[in-house]
PDB file of N, CA, C, O and CB in Angstrom:
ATOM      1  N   UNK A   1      11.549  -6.656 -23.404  1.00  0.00           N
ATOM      2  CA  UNK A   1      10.797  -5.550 -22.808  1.00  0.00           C
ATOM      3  C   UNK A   1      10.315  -5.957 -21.410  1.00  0.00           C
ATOM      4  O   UNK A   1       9.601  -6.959 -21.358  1.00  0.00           O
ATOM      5  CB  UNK A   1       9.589  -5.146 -23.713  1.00  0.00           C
ATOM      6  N   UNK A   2      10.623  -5.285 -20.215  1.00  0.00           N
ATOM      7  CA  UNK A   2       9.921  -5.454 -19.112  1.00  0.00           C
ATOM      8  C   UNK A   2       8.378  -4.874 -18.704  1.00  0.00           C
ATOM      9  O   UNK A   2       7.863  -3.859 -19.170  1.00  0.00           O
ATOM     10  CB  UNK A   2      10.768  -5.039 -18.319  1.00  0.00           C
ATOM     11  N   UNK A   3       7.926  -5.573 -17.948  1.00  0.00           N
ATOM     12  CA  UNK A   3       6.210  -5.637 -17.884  1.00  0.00           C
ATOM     13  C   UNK A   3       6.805  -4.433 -16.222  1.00  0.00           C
ATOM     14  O   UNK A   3       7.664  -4.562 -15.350  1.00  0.00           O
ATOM     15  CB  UNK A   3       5.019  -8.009 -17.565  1.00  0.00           C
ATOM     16  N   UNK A   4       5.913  -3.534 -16.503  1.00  0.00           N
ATOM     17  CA  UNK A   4       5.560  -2.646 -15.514  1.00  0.00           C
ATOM     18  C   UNK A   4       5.283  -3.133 -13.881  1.00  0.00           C
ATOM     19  O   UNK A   4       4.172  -3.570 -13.579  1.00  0.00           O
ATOM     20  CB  UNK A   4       4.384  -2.056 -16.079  1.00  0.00           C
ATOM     21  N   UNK A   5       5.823  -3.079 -13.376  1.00  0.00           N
ATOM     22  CA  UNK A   5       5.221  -3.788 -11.663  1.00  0.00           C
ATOM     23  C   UNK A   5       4.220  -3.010 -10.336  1.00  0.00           C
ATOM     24  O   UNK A   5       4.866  -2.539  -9.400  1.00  0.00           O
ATOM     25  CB  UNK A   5       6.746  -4.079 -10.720  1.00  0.00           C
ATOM     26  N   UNK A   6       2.963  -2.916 -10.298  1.00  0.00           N
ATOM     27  CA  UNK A   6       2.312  -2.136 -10.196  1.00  0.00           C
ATOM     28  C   UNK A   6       2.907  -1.831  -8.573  1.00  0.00           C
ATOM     29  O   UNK A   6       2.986  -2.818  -7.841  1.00  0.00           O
ATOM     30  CB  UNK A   6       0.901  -2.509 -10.629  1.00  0.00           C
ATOM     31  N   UNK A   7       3.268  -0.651  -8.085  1.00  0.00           N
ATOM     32  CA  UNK A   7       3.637  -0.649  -6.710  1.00  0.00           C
ATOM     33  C   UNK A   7       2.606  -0.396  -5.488  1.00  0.00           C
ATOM     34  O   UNK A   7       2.662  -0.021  -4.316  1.00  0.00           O
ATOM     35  CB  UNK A   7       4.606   0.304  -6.646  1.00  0.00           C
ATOM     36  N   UNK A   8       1.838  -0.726  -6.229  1.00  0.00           N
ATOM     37  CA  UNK A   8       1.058  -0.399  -4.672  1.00  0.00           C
ATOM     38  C   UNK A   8       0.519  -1.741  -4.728  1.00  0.00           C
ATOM     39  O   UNK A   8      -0.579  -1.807  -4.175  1.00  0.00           O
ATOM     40  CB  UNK A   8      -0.299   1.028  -4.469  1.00  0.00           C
ATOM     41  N   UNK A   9       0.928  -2.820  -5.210  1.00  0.00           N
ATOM     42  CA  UNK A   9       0.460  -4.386  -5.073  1.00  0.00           C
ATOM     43  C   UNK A   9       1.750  -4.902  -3.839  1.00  0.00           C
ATOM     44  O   UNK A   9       2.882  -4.753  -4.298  1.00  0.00           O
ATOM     45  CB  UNK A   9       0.581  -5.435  -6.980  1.00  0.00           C
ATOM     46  N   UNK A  10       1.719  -5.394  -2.581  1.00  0.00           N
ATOM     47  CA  UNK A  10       2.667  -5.780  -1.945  1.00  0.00           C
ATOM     48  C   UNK A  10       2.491  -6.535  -0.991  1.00  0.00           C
ATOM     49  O   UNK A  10       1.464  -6.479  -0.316  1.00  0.00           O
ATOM     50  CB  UNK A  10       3.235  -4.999  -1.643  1.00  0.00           C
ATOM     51  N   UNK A  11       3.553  -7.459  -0.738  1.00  0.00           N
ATOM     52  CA  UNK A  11       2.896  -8.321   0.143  1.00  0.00           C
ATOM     53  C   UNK A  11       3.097  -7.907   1.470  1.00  0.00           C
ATOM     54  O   UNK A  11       4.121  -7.584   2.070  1.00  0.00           O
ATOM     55  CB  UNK A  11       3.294  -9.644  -0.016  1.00  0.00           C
ATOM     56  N   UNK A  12       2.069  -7.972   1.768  1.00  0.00           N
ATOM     57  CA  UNK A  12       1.517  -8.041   4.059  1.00  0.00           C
ATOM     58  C   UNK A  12       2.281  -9.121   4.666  1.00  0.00           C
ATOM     59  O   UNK A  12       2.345 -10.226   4.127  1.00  0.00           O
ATOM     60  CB  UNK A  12      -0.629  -8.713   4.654  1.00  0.00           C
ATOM     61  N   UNK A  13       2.894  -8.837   5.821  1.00  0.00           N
ATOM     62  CA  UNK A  13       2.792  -9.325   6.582  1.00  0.00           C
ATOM     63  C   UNK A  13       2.766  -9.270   7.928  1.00  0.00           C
ATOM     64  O   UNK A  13       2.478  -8.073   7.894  1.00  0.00           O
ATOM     65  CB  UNK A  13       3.155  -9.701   6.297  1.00  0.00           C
ATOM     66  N   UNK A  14       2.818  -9.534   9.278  1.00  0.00           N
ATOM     67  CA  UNK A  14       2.496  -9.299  10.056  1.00  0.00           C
ATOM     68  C   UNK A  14       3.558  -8.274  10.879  1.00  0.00           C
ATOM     69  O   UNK A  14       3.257  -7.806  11.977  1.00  0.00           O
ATOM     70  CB  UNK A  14       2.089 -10.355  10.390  1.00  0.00           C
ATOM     71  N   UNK A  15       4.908  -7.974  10.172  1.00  0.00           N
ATOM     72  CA  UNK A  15       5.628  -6.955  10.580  1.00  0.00           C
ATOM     73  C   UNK A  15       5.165  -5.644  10.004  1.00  0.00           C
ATOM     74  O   UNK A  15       5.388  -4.530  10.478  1.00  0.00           O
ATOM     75  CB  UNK A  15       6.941  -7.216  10.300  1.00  0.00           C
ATOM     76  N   UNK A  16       4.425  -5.961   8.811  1.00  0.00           N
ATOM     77  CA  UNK A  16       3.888  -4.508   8.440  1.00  0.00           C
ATOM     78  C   UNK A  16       3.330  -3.238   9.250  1.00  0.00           C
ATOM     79  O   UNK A  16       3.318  -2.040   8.967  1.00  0.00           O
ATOM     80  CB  UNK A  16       2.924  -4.743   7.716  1.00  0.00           C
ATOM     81  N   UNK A  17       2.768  -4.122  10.621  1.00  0.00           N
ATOM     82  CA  UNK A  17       2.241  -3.360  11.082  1.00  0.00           C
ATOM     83  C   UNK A  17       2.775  -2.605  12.341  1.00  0.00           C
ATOM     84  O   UNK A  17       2.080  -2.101  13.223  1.00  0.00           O
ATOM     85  CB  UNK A  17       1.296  -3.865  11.132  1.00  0.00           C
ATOM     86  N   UNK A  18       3.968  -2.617  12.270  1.00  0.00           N
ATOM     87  CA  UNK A  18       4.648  -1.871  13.333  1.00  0.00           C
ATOM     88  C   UNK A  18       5.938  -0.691  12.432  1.00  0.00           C
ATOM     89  O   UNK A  18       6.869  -0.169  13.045  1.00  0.00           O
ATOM     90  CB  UNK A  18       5.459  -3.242  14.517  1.00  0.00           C
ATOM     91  N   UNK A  19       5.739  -0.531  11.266  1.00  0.00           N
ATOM     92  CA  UNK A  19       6.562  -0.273  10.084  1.00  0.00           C
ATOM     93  C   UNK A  19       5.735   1.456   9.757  1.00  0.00           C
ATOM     94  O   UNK A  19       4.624   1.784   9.340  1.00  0.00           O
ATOM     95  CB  UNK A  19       6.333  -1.787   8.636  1.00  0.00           C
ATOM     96  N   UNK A  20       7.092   2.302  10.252  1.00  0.00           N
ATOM     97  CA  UNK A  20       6.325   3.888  10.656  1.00  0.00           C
ATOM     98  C   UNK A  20       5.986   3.874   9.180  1.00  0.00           C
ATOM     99  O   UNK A  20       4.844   4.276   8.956  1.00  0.00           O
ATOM    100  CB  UNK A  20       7.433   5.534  11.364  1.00  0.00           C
ATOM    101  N   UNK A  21       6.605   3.556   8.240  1.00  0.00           N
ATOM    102  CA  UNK A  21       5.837   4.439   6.509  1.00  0.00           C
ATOM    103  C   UNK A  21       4.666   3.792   6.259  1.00  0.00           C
ATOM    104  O   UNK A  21       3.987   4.290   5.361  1.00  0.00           O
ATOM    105  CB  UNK A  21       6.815   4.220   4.769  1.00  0.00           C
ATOM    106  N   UNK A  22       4.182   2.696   6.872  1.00  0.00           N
ATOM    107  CA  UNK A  22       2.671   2.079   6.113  1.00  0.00           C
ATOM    108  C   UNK A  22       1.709   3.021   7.101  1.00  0.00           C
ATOM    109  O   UNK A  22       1.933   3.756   8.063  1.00  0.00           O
ATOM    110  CB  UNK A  22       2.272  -0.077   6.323  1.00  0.00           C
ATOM    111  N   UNK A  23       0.573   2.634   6.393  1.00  0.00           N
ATOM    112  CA  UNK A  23      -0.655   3.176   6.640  1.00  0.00           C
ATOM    113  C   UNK A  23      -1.856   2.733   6.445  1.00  0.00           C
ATOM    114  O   UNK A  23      -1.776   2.065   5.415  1.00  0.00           O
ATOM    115  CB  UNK A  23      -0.707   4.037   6.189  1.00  0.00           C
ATOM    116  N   UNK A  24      -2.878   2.710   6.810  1.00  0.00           N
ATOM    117  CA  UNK A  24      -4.100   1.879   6.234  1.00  0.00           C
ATOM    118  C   UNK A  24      -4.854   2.521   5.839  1.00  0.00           C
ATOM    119  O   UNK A  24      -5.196   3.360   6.672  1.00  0.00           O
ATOM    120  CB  UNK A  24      -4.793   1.089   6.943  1.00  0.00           C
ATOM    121  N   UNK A  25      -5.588   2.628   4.496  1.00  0.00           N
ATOM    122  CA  UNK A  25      -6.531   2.829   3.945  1.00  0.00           C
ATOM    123  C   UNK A  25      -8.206   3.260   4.975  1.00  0.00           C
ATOM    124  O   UNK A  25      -8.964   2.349   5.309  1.00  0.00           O
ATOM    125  CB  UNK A  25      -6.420   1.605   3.115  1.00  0.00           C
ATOM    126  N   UNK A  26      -8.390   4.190   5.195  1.00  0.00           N
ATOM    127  CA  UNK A  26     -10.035   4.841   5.920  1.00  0.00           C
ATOM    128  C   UNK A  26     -10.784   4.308   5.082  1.00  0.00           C
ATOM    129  O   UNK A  26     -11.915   4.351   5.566  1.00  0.00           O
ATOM    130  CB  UNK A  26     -10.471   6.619   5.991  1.00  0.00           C
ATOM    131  N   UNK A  27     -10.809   3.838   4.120  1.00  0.00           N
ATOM    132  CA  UNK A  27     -11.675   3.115   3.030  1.00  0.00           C
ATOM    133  C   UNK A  27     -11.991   1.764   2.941  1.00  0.00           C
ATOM    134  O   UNK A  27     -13.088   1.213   2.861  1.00  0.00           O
ATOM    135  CB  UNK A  27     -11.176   3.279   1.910  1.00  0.00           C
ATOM    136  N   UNK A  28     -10.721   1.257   2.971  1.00  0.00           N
ATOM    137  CA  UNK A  28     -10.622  -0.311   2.293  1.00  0.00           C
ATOM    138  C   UNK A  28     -10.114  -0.809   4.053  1.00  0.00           C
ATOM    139  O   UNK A  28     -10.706  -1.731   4.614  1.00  0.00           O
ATOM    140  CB  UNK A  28      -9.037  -0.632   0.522  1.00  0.00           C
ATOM    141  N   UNK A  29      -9.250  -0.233   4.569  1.00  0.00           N
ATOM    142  CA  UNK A  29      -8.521  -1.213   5.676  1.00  0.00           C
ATOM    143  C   UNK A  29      -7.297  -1.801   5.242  1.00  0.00           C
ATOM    144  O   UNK A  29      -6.629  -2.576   5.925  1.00  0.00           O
ATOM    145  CB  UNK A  29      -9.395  -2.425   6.090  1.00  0.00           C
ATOM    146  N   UNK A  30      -7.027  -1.425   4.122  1.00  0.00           N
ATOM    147  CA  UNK A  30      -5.562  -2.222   3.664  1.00  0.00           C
ATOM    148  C   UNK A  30      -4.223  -1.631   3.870  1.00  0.00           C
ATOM    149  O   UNK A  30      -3.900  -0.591   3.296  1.00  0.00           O
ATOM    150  CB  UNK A  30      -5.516  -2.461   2.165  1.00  0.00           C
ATOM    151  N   UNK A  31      -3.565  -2.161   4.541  1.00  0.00           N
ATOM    152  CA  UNK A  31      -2.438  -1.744   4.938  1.00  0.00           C
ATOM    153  C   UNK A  31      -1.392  -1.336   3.500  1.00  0.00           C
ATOM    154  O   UNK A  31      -1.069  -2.111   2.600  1.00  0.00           O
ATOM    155  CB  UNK A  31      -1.920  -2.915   5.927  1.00  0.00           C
ATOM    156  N   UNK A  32      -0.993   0.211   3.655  1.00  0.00           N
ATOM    157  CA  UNK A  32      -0.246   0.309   2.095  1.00  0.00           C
ATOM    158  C   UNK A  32       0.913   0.849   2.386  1.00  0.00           C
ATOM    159  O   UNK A  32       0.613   1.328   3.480  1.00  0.00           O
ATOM    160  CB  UNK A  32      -0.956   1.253   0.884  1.00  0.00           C
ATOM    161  N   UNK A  33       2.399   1.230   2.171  1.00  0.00           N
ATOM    162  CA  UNK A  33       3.251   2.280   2.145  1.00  0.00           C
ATOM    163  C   UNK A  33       2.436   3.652   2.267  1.00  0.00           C
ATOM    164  O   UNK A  33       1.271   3.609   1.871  1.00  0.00           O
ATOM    165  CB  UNK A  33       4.080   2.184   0.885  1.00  0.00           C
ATOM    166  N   UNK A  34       2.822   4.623   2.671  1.00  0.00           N
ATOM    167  CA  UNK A  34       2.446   5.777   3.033  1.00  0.00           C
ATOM    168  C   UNK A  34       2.660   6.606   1.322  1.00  0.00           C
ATOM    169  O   UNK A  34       2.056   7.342   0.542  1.00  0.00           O
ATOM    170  CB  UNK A  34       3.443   6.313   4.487  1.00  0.00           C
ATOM    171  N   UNK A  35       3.481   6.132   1.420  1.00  0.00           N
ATOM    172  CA  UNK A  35       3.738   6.922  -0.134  1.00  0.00           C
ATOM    173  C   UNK A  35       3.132   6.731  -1.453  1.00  0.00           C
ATOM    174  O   UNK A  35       3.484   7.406  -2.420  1.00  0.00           O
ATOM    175  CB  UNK A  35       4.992   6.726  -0.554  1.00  0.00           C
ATOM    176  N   UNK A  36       2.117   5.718  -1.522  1.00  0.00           N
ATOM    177  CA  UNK A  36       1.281   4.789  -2.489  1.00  0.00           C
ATOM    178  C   UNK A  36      -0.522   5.016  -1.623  1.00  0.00           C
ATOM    179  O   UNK A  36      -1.566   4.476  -1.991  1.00  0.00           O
ATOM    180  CB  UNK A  36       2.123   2.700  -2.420  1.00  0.00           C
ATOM    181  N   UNK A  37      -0.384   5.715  -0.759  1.00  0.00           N
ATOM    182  CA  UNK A  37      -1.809   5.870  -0.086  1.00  0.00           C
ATOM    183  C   UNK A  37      -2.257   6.374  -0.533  1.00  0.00           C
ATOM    184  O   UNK A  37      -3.360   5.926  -0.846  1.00  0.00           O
ATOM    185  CB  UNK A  37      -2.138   6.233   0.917  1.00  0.00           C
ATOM    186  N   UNK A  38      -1.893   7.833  -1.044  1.00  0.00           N
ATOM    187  CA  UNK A  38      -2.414   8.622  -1.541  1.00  0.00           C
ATOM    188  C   UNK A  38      -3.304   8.602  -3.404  1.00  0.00           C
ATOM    189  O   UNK A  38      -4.258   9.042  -4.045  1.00  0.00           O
ATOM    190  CB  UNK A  38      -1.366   9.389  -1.232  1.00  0.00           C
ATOM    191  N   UNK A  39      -2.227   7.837  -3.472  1.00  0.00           N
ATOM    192  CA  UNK A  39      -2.683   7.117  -5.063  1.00  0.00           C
ATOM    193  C   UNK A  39      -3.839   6.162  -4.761  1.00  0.00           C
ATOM    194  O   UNK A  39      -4.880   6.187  -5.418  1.00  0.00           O
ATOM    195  CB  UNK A  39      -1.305   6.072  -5.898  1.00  0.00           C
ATOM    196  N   UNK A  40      -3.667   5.492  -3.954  1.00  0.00           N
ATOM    197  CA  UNK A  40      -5.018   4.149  -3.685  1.00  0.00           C
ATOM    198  C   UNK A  40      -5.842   4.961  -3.487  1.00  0.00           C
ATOM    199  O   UNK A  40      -6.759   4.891  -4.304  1.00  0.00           O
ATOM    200  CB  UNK A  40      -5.059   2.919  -2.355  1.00  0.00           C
ATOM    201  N   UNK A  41      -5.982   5.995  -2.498  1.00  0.00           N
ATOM    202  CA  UNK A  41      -7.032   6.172  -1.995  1.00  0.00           C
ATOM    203  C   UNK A  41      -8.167   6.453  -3.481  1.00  0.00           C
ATOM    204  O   UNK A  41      -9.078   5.637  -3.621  1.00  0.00           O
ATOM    205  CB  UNK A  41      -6.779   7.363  -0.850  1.00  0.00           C
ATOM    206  N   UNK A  42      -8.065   7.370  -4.297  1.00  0.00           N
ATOM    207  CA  UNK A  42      -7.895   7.856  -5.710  1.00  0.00           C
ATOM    208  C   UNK A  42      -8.960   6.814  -6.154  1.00  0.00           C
ATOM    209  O   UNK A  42     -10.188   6.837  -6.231  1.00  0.00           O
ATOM    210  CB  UNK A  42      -6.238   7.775  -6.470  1.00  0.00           C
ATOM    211  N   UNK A  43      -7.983   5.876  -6.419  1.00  0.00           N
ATOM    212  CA  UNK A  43      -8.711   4.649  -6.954  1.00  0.00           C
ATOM    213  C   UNK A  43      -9.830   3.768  -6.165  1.00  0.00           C
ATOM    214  O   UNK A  43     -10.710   3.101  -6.709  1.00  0.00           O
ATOM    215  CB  UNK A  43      -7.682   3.746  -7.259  1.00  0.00           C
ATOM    216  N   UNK A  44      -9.598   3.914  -4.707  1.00  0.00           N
ATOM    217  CA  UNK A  44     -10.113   3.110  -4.018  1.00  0.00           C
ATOM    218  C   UNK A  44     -11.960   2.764  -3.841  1.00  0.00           C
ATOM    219  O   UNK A  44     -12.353   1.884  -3.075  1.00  0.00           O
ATOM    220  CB  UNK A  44      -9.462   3.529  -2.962  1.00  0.00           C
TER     221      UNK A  44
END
């Protein structure tokens, strides 16, 4: 059985930040995929 891999856990790095789909969190500051923002924010 495979264990679930949570996707909005990912690793940073310093190319992230020139990468049009990420985005950072107005909350936290954490740089996320654009497509998983919306879910963090939620939780955040």
């Amino acid at each position: 059985m495979y264990t679930w891999q949570n996707p909005v856990t990912i690793t940073t790095s310093p190319n992230d930040e020139i990468k049009p789909n990420y985005a950072k969190c107005p909350i936290c500051q954490i740089l996320l995929p654009k497509a998983n923002l919306f879910i963090h924010q939620i939780r955040c």
